[in-house]
Chimera marker file (.cmm) of the C-alpha trace (Angstrom):
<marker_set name="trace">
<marker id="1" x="0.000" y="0.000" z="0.000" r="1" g="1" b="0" radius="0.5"/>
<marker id="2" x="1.158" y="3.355" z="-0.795" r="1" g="1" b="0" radius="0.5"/>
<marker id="3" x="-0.537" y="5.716" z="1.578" r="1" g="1" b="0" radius="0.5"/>
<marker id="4" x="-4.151" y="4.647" z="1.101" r="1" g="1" b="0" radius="0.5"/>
<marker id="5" x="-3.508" y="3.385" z="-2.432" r="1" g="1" b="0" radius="0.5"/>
<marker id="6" x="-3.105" y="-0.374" z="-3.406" r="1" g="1" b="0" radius="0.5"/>
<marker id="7" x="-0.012" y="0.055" z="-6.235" r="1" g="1" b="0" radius="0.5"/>
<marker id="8" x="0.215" y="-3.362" z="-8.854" r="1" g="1" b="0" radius="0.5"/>
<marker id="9" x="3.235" y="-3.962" z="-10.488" r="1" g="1" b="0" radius="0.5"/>
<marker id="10" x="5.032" y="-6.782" z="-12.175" r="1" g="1" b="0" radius="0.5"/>
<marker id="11" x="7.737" y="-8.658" z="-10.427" r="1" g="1" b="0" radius="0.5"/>
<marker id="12" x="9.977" y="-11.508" z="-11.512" r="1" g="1" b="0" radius="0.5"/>
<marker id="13" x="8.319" y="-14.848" z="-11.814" r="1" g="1" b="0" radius="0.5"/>
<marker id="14" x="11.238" y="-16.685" z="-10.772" r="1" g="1" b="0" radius="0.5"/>
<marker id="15" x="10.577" y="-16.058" z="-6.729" r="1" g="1" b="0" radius="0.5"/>
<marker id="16" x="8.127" y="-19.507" z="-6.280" r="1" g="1" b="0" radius="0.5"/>
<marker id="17" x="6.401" y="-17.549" z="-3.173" r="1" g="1" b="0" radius="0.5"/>
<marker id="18" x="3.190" y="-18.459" z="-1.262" r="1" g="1" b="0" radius="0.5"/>
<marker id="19" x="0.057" y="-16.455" z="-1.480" r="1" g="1" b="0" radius="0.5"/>
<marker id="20" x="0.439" y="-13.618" z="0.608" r="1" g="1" b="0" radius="0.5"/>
<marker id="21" x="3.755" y="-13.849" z="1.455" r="1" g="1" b="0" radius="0.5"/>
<marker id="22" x="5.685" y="-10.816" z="2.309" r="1" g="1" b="0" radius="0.5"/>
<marker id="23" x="7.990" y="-9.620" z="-0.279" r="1" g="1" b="0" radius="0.5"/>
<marker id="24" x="10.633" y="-6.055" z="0.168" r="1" g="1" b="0" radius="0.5"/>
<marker id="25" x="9.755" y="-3.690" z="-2.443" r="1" g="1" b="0" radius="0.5"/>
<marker id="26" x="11.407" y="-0.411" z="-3.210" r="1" g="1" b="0" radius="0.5"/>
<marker id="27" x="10.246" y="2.311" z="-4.837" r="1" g="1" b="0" radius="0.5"/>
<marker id="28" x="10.418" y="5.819" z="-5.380" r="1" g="1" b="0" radius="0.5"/>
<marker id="29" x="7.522" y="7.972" z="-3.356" r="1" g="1" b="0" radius="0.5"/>
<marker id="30" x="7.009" y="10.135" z="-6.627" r="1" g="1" b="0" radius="0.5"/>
<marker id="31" x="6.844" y="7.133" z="-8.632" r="1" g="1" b="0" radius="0.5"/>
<marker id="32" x="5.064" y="3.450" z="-6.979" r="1" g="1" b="0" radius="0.5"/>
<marker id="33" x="4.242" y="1.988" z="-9.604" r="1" g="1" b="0" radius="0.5"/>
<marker id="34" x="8.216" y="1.784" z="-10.571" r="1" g="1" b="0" radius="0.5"/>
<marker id="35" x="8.429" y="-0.632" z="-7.596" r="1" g="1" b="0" radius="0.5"/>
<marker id="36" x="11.002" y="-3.013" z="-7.808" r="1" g="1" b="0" radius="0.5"/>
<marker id="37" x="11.272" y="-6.269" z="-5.644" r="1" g="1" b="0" radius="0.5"/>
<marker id="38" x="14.226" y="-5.293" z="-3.522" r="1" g="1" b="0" radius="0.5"/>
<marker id="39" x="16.523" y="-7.957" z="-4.654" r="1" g="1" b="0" radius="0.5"/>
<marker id="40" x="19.953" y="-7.243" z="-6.327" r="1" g="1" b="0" radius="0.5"/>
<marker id="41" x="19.148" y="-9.082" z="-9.208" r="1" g="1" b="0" radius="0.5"/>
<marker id="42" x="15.785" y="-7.259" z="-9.551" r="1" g="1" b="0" radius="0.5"/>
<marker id="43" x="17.645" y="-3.918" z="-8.764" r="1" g="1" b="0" radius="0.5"/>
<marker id="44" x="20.840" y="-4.071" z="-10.935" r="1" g="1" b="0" radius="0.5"/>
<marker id="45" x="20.338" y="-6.611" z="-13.613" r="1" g="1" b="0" radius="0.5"/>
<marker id="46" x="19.252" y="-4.272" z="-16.537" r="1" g="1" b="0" radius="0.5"/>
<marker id="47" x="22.428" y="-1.448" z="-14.984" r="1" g="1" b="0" radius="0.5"/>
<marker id="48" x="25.090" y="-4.680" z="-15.432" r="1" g="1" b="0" radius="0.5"/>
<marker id="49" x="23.814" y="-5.544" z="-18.578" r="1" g="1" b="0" radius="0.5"/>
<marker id="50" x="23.659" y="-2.458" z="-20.387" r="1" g="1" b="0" radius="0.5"/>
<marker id="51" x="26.451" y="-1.362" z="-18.867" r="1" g="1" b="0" radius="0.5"/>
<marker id="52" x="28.535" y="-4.999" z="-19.400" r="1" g="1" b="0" radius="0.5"/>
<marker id="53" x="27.721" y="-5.262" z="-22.940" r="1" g="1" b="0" radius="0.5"/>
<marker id="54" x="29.596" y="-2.365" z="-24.517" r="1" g="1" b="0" radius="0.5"/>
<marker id="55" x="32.471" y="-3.176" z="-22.001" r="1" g="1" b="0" radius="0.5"/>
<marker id="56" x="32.792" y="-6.136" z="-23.037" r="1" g="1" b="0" radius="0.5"/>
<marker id="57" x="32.838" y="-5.314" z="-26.763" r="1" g="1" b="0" radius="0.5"/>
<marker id="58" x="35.417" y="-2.840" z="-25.908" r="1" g="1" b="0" radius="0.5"/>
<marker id="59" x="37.226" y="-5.084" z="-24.258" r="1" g="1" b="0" radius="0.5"/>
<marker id="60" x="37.304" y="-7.506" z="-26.960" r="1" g="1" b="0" radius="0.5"/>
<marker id="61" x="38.667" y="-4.745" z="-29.289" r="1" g="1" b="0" radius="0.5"/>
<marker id="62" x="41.562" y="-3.692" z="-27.033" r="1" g="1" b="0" radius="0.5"/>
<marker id="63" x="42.976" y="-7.603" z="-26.772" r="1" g="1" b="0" radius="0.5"/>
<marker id="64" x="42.773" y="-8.024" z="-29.883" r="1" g="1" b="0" radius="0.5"/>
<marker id="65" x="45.999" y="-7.985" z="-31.870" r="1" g="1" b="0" radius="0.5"/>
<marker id="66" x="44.874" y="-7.363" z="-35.311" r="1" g="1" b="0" radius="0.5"/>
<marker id="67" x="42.290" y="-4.623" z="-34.026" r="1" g="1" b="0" radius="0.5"/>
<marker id="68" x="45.007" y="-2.980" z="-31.759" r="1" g="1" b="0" radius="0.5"/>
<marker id="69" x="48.598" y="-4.287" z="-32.229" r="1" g="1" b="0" radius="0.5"/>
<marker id="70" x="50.759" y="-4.593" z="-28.462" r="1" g="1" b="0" radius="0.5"/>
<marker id="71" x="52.209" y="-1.797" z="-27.867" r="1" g="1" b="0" radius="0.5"/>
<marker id="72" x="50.365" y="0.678" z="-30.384" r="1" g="1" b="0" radius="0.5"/>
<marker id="73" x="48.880" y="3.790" z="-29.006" r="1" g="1" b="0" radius="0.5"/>
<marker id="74" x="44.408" y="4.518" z="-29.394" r="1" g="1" b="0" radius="0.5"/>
<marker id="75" x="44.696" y="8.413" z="-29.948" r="1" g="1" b="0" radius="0.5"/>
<marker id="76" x="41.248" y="10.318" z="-29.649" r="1" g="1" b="0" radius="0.5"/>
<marker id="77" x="40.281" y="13.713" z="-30.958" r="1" g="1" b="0" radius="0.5"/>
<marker id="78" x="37.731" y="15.803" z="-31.446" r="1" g="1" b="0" radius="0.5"/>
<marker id="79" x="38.100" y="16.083" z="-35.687" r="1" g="1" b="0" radius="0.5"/>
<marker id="80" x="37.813" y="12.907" z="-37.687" r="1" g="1" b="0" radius="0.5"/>
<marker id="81" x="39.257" y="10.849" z="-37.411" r="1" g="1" b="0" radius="0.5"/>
<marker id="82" x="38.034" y="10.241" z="-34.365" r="1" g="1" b="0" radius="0.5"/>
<marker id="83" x="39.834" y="7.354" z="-32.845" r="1" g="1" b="0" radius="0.5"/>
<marker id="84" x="43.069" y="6.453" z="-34.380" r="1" g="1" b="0" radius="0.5"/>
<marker id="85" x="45.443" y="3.694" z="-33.793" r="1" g="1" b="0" radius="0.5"/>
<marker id="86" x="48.998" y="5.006" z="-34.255" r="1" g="1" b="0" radius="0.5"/>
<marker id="87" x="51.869" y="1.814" z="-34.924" r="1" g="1" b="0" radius="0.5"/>
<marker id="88" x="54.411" y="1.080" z="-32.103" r="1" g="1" b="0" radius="0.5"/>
<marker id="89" x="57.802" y="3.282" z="-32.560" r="1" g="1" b="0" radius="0.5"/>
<marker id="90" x="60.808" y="1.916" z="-30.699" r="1" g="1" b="0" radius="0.5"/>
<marker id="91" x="62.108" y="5.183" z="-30.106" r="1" g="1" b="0" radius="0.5"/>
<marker id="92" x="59.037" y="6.103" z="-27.511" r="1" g="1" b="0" radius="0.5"/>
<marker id="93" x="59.826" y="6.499" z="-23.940" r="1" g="1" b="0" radius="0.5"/>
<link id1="1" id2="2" r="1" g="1" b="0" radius="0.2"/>
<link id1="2" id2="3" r="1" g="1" b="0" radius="0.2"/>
<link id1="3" id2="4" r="1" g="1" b="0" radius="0.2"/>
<link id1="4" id2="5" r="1" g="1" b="0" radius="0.2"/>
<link id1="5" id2="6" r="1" g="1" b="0" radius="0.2"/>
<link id1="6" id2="7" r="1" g="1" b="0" radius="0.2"/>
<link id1="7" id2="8" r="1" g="1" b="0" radius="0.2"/>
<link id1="8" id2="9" r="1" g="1" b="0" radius="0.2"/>
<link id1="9" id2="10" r="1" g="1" b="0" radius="0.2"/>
<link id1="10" id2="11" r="1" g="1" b="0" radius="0.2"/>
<link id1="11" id2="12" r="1" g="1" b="0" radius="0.2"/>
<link id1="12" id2="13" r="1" g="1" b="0" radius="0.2"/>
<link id1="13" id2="14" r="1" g="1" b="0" radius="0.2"/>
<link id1="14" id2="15" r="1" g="1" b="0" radius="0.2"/>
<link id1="15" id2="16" r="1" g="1" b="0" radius="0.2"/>
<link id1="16" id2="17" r="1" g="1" b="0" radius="0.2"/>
<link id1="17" id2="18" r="1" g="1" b="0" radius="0.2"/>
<link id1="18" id2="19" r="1" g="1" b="0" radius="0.2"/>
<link id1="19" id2="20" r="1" g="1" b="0" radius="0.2"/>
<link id1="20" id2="21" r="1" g="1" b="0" radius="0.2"/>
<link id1="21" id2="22" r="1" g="1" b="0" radius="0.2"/>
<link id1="22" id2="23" r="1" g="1" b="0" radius="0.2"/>
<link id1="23" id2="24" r="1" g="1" b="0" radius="0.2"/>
<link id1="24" id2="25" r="1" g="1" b="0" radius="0.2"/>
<link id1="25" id2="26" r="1" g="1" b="0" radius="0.2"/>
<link id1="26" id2="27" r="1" g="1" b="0" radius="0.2"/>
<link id1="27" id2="28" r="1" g="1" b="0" radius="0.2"/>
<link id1="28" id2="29" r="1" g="1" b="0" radius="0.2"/>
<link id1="29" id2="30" r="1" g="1" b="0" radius="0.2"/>
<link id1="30" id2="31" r="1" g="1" b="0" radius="0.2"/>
<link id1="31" id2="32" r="1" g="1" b="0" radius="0.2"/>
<link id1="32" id2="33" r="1" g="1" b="0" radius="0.2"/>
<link id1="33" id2="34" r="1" g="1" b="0" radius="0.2"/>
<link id1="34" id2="35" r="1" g="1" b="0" radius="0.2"/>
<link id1="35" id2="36" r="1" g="1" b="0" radius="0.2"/>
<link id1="36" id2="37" r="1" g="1" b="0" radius="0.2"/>
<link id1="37" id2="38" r="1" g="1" b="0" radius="0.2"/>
<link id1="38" id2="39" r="1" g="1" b="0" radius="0.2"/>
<link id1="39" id2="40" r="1" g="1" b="0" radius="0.2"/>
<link id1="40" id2="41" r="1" g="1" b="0" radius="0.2"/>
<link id1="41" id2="42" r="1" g="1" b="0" radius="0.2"/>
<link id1="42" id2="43" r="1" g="1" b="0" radius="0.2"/>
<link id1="43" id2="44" r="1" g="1" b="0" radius="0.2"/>
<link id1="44" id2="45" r="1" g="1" b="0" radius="0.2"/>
<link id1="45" id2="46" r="1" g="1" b="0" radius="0.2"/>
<link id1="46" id2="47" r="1" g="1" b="0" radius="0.2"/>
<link id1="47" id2="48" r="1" g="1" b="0" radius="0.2"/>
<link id1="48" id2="49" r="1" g="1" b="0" radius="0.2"/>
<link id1="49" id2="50" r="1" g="1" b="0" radius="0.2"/>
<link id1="50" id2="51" r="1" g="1" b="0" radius="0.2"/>
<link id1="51" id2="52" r="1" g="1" b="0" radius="0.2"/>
<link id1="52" id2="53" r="1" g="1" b="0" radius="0.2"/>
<link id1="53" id2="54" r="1" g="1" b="0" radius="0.2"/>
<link id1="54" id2="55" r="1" g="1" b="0" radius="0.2"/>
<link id1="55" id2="56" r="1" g="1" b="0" radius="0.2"/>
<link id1="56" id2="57" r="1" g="1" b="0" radius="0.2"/>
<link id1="57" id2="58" r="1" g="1" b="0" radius="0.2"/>
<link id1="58" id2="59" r="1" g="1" b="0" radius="0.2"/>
<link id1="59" id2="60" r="1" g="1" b="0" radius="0.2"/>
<link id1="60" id2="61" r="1" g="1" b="0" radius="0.2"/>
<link id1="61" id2="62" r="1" g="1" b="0" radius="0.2"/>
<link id1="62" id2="63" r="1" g="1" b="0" radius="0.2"/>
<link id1="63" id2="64" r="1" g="1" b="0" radius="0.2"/>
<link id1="64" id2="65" r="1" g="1" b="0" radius="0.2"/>
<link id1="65" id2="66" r="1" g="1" b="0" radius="0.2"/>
<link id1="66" id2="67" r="1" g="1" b="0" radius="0.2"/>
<link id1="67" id2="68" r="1" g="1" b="0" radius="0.2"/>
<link id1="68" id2="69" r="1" g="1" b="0" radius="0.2"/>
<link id1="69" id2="70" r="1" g="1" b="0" radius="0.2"/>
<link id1="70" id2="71" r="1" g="1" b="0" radius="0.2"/>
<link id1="71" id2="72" r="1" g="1" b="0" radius="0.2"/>
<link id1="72" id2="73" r="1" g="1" b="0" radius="0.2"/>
<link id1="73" id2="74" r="1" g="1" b="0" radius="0.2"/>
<link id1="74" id2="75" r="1" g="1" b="0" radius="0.2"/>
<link id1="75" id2="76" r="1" g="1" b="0" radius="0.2"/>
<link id1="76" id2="77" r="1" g="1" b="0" radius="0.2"/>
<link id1="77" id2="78" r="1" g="1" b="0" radius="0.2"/>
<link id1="78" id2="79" r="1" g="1" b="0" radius="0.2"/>
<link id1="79" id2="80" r="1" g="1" b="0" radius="0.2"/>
<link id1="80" id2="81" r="1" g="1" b="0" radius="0.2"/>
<link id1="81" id2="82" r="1" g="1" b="0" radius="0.2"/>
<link id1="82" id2="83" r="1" g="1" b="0" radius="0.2"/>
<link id1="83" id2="84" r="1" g="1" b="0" radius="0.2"/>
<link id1="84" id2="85" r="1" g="1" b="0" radius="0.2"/>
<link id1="85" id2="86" r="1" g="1" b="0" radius="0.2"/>
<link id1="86" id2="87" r="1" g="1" b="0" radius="0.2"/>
<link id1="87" id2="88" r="1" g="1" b="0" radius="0.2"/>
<link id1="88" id2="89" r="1" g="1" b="0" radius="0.2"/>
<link id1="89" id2="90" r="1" g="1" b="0" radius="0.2"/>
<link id1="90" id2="91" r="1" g="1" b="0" radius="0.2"/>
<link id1="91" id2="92" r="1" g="1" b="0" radius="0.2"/>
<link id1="92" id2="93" r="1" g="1" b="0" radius="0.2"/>
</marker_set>
């Protein structure tokens, strides 16, 4: 309940829980019916995985040698070309 209000949301079906069982819920007081089962799967699940996925592709670039060659330096600027990957020198310090 939510003050005098019954809010209905959607939670993960995975739970298994008895009728009337009593399940944490967060929520913001603006916004109930964004309630969340306070779990840190329910909580952080969609932050880790649009969060992991782009790391991970970045990742995959970096250690890869034909992508990015050991040793080579990733410059960025702000005028294209935007990301370039400049060949390892054996004179650099």
């Amino acid at each position: 309940m939510h003050g005098k209000d019954t809010i209905w949301f959607k939670g993960p079906g995975y739970y298994h829980l008895q009728e009337g069982a009593v399940v944490p819920v967060r929520y913001l007081t603006g916004n109930p019916a964004g309630a969340r089962v306070d779990t840190f799967k329910s909580i952080w699940f969609d932050t880790i995985i649009y969060g992991g996925i782009p790391f991970l592709i970045l990742l995959v670039i970096f250690l890869h040698p034909e992508i990015v060659p050991f040793r080579s330096k990733v410059m960025v600027s702000r005028r294209k070309p935007f990301v370039r990957v400049v060949p390892y020198s054996p004179g650099w310090q």
